[in-house]
VORO-61232 format. One line per field, with one value per residue: residue number from 1; x, y negated, z negated of N, C-alpha, C in turn. Coordinates in steps of 0.2 Angstrom, whole numbers, always signed. Each point is the difference from the previous one (the first is absolute). Layout:
num (NUM, ...) .
nx (X, ...) .
ny (Y, ...) .
nz (Z, ...) .
cax (X, ...) .
cay (Y, ...) .
caz (Z, ...) .
cx (X, ...) .
cy (Y, ...) .
cz (Z, ...) .
This chain:
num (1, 2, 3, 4, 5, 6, 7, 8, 9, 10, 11, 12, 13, 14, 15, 16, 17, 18, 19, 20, 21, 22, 23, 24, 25, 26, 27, 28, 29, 30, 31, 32, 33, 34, 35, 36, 37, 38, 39, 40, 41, 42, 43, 44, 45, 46, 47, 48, 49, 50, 51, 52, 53, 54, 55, 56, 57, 58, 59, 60, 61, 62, 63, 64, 65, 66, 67, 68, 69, 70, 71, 72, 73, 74, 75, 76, 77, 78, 79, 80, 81, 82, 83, 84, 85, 86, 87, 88, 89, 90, 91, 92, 93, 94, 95, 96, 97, 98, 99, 100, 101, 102, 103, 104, 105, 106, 107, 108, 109, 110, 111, 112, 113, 114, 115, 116, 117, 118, 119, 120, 121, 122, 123, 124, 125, 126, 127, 128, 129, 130, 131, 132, 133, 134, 135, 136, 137, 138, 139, 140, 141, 142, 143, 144, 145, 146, 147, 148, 149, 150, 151, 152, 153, 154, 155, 156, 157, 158, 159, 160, 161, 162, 163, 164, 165, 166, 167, 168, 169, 170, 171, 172, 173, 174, 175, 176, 177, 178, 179, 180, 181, 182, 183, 184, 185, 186, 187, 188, 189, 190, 191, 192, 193, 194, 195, 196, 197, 198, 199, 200, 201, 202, 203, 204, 205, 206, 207, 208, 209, 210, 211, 212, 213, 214, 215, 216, 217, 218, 219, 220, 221, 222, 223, 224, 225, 226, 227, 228, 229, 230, 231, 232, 233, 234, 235) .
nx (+9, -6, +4, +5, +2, +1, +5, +5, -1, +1, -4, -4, -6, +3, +0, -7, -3, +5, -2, -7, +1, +6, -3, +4, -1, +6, +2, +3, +5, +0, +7, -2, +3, -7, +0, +4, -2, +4, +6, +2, +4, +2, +2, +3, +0, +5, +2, -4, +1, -4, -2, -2, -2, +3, +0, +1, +2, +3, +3, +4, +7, +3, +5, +6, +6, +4, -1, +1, +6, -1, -2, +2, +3, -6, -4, +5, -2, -4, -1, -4, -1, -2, +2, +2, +2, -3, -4, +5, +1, +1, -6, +5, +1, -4, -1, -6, +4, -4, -4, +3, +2, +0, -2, -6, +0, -2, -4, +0, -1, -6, -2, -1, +1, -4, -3, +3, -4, -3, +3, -6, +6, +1, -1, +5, +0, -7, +2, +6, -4, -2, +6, +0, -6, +6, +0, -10, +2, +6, -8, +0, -7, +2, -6, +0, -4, -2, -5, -4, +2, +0, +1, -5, -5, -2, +5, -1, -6, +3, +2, -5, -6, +4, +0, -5, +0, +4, -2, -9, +1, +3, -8, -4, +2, -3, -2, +3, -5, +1, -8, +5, -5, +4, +0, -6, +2, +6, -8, +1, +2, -5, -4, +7, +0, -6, +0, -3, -5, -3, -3, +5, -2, +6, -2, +3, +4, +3, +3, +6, +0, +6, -5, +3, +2, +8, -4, -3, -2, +6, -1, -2, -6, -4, -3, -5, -4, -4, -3, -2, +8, +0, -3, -3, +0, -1, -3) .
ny (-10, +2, -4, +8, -2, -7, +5, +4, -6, +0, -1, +5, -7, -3, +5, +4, -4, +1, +5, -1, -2, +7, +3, +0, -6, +0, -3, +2, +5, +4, +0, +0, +10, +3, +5, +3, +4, -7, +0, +7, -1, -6, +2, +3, -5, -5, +8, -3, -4, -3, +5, -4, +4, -2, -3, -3, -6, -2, -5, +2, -2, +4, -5, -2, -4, +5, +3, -2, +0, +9, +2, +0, +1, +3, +0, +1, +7, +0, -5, +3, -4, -1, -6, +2, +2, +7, -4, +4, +1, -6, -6, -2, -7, -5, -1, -5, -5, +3, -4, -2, +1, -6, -2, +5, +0, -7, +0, +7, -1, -5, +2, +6, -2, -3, +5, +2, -4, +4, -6, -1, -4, +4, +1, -3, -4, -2, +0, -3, -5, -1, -1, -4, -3, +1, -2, -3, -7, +4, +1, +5, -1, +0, -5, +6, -6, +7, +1, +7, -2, +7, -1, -1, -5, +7, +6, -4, +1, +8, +3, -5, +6, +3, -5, +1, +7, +3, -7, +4, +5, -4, -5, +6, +2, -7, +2, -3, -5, +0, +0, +3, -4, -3, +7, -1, -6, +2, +6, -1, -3, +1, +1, +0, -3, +3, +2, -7, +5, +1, +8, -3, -5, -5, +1, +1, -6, +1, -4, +1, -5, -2, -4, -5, +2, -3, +4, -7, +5, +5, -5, +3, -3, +4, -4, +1, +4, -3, +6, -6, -1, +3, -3, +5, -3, +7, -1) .
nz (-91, -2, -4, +0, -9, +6, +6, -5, +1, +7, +5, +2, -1, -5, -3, +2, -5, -7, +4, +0, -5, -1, +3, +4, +8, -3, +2, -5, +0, -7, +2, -7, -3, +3, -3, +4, -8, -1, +8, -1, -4, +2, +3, -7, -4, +8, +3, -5, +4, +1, +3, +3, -1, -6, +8, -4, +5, -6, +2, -3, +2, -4, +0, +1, -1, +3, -2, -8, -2, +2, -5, -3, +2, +2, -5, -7, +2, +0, +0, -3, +1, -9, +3, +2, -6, +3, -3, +3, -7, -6, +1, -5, +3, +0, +5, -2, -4, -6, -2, -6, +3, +7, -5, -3, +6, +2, -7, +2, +6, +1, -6, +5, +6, -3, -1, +5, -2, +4, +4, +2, +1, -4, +8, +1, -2, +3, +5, -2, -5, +6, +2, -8, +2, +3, -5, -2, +3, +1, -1, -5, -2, +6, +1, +4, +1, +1, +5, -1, +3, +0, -2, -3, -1, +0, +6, +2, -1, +1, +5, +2, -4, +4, +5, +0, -1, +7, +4, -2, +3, +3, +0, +0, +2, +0, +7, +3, +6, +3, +0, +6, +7, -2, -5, -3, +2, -5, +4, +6, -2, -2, +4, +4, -4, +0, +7, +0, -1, +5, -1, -6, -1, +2, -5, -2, -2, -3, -4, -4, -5, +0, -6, +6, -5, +4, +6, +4, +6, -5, +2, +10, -2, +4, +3, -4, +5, -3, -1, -3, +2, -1, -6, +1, -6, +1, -5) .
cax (-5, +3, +5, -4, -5, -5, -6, -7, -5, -5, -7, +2, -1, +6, +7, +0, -1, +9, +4, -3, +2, +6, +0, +0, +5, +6, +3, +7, -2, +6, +2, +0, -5, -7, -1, -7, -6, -4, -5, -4, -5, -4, -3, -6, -6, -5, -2, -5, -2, -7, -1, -8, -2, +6, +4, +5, +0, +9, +6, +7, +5, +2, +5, +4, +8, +3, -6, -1, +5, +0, -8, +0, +6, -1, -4, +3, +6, -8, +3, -6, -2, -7, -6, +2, -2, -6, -2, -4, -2, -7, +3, -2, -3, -5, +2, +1, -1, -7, -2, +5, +4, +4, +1, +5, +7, +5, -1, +4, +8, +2, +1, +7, +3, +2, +4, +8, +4, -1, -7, -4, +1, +7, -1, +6, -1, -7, +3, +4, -3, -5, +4, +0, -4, +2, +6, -3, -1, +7, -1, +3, -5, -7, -3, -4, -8, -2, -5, -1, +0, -6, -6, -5, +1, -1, +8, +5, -2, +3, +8, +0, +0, +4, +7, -3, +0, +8, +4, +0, +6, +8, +1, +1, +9, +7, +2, -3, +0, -2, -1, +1, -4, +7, +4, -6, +2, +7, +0, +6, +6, +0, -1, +5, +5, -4, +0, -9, -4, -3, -7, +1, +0, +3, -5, +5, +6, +0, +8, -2, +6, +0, +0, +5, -4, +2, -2, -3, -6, -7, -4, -6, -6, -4, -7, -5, -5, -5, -7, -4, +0, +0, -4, -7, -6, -7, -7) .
cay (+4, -1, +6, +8, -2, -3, +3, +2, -3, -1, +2, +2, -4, -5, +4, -1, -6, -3, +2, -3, -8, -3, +2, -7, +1, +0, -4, +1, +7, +0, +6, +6, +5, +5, +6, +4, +2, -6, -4, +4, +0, -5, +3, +4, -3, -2, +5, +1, -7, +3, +0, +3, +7, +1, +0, -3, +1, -4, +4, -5, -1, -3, -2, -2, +1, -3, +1, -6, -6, +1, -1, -10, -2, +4, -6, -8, +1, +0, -8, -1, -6, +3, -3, +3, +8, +0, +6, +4, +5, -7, -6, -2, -4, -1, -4, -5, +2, -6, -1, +0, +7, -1, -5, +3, +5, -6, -2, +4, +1, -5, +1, +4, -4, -5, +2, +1, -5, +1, -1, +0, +1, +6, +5, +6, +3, +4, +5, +5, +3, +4, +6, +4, +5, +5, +2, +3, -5, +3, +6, +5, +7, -1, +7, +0, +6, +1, +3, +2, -3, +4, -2, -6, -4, +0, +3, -6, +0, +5, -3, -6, +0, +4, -5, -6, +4, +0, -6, -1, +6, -4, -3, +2, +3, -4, -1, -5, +2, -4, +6, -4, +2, -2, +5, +3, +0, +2, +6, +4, +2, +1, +9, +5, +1, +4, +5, -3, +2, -6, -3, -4, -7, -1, -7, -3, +3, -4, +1, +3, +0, -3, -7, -3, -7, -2, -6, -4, +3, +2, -5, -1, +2, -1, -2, +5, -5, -2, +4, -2, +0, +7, +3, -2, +6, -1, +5) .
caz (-4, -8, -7, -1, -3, +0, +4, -6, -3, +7, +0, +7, +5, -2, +4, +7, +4, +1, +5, +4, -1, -1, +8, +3, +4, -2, +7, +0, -1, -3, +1, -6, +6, -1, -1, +2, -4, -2, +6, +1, -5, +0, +8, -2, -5, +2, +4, -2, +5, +2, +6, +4, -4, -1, +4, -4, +8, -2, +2, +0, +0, -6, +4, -4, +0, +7, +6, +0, +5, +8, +2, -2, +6, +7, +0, +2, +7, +4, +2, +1, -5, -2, +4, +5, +1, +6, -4, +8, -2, -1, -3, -6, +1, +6, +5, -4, -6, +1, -7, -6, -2, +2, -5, -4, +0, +1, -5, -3, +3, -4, -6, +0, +5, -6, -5, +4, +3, +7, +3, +5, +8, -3, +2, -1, -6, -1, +2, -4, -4, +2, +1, -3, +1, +3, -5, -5, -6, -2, -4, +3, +3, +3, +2, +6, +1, +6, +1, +4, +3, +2, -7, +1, -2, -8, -4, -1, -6, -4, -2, -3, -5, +0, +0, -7, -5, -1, -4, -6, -5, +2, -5, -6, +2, +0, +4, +6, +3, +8, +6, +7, +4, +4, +4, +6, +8, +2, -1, +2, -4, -8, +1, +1, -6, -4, +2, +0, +8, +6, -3, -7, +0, -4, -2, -4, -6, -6, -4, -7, -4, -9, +4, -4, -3, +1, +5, -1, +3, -3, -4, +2, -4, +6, -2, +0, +1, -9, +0, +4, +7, +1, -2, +1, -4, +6, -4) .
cx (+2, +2, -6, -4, -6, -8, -3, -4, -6, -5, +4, -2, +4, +7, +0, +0, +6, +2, -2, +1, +6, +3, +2, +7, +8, +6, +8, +1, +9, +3, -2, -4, -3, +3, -5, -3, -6, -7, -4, -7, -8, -2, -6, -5, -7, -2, -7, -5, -8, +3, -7, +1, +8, +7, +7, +4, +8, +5, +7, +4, +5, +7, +6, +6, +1, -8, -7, +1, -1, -8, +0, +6, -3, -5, +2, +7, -4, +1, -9, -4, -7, -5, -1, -3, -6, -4, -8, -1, -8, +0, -3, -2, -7, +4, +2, -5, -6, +0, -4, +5, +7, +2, +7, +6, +3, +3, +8, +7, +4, +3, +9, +5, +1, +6, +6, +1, +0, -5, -3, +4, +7, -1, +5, -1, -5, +4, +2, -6, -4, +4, +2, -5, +3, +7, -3, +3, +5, -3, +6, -4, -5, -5, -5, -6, -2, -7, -1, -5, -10, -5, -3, +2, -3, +5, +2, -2, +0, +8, +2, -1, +8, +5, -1, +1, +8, +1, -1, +3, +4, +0, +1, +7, +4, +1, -5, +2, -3, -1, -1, -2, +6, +3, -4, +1, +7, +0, +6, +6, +0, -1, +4, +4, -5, -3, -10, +0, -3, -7, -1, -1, +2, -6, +5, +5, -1, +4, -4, +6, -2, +1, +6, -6, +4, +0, -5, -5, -5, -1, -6, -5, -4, -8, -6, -8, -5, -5, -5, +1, -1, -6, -7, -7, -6, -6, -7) .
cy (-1, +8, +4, -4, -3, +4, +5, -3, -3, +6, +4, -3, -5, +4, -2, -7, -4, +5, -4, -9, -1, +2, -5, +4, +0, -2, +1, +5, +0, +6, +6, +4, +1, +5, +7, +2, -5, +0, +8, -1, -6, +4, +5, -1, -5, +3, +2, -5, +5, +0, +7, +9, +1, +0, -3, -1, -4, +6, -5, +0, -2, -4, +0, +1, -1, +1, -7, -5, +0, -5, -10, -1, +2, -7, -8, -3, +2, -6, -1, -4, +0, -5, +2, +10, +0, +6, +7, +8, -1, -2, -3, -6, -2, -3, -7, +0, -8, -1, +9, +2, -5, -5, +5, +4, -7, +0, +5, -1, -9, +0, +4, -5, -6, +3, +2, -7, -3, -6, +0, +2, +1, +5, +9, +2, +2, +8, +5, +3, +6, +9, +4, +5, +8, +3, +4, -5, +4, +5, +7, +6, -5, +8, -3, +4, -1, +4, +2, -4, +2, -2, -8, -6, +0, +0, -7, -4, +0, -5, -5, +0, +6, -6, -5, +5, -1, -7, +0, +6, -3, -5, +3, +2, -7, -2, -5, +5, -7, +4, -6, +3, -4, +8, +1, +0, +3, +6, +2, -3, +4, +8, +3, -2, +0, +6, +1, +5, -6, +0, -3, -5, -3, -7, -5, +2, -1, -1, +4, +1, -5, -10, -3, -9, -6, -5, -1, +1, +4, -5, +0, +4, -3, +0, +4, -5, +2, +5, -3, -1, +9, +7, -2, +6, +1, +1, -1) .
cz (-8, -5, -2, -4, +1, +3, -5, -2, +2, +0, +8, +5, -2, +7, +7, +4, +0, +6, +7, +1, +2, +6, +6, +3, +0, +3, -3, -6, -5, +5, -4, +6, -3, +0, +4, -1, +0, +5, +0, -7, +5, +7, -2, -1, +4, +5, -4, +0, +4, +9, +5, +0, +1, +5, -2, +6, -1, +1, -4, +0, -4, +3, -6, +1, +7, +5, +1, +3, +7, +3, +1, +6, +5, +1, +4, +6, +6, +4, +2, -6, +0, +3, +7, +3, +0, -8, +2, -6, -2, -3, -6, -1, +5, +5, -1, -6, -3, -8, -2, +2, +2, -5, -4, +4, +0, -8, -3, +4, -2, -6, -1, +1, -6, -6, +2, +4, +7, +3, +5, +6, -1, +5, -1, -10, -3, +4, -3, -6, +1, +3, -7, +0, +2, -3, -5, -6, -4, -6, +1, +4, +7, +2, +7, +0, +7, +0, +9, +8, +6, -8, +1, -6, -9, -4, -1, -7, -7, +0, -4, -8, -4, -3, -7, -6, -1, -7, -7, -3, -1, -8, -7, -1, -4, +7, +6, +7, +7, +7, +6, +3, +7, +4, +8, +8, +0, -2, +4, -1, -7, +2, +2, -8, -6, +3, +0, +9, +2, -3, -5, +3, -7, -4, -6, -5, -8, -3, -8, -4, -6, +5, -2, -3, +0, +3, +3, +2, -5, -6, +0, -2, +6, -5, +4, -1, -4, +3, +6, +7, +3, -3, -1, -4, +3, -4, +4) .
C-alpha cells in the first residue's frame, strides 16, 4: 500500500482502487501479530457488505495461537488427502471442468508451481504445497466463515460480498490475506475445536497477516480477462 503522505493525495476512488488492485492471494505470511482491535476493527467495517433486506447471514471465526495449531494438526492428521476427500457439505468446483475456465485455472496453478520450483509431476511436493493451505500459509490470524445451512443461495451471495469486503479492510490496514475454499470438506475436524453447530456450514478459511515478500510464490500476479470477454453494453 502506499506512504500516509502519498494517500493524501489520492482521490477516494484512487484510494479504493490501490486497495482493490493490491488485493491478491498471499501464499506465505510474516510471523509479525495482528492485534485484536485491528481484525475487529476490519470485521466491522466489511459487516457493511450489502446483504437481501439486511439478513447479513456471515458468521466467523476468528482462530489463532495454540488453537491455531490445534485446528492445522487435526487436519493434517486426518490422513485424508485433498484428492480424495468427498466434498458432501458443496461443491465449489463443476464436476468437469470446460473452457475458459479450465485454461485459467491450469494458467494459475502452473504459474505458482513455476515460481516454487515444483514441476509437473512433483507429485508429493504439489502436496505438501497445497497442505500449507492448512497452516494458513503460517499467517498469525485465520478465520472461518460459515453460514447457516437452512438459508438459500442468495445468502451465499451476500457472503461472498461480506468476504471481498473483509480483504479490502485488510488492504487498507497494510495487510494481506488468502481466502481458502481448501477448509470446506475438513468441516468435522475443524468444528469440535471451534465449537462450529451442525447447522453452520463450514464455506471457507482465510489467512490474514503481514506478507512475507521473501518468497517466491508471492511473486504470483494472476491474470484477469480484458472487459470484452465478460461485458456487454446493452443500449
Amino acid at each position: 500500500m502506499l506512504a500516509p503522505e502519498k494517500k493524501n493525495e489520492l482521490s477516494a476512488a484512487e484510494i479504493v482502487d490501490e486497495a482493490m488492485l493490491t488485493r491478491r492471494s498471499v501464499r506465505a505470511f510474516l510471523p509479525r501479530p495482528v492485534d485484536d482491535e485491528t481484525i475487529r476493527d476490519i470485521l466491522r467495517v466489511a459487516a457493511r457488505a450489502p446483504s437481501g433486506t439486511n439478513m447479513q447471514p456471515w458468521k466467523v471465526y476468528v482462530v489463532s495461537g495454540e488453537r491455531k495449531g490445534a485446528l492445522s494438526d487435526a487436519i493434517l492428521a486426518s490422513g485424508v488427502r485433498p484428492e480424495k476427500i468427498e466434498w458432501d457439505e458443496y461443491k465449489y468446483y463443476p464436476d468437469k471442468f470446460f473452457e475458459p475456465y479450465l485454461a485459467r485455472r491450469r494458467a494459475v496453478g502452473y504459474a505458482l508451481y513455476s515460481l516454487l520450483g515444483i514441476g509437473r509431476r512433483e507429485v508429493e511436493r504439489m502436496r505438501a504445497q497445497h497442505d500449507r493451505n492448512f497452516t494458513f500459509f503460517d499467517a498469525p490470524v485465520g478465520l472461518i466463515f460459515t453460514i447457516d445451512r437452512r438459508l438459500n443461495k442468495g445468502s451465499w451471495v451476500d457472503l461472498g460480498m461480506f468476504l471481498q469486503s473483509v480483504m479490502i479492510a485488510a488492504r487498507g490496514r497494510d495487510l494481506h490475506t488468502c481466502p481458502q475454499a481448501a477448509f470446506a470438506p475438513y468441516h468435522r475436524q475443524i468444528r469440535p475445536i471451534l465449537g462450529i453447530p451442525d447447522e453452520e456450514i463450514v464455506v471457507c478459511g482465510m489467512a490474514l497477516g503481514h506478507e512475507d515478500v521473501s518468497k517466491p510464490e508471492n511473486a504470483l500476479r494472476s491474470e484477469r480477462a480484458p472487459l470484452e470477454e465478460f461485458v456487454s453494453f446493452v443500449r
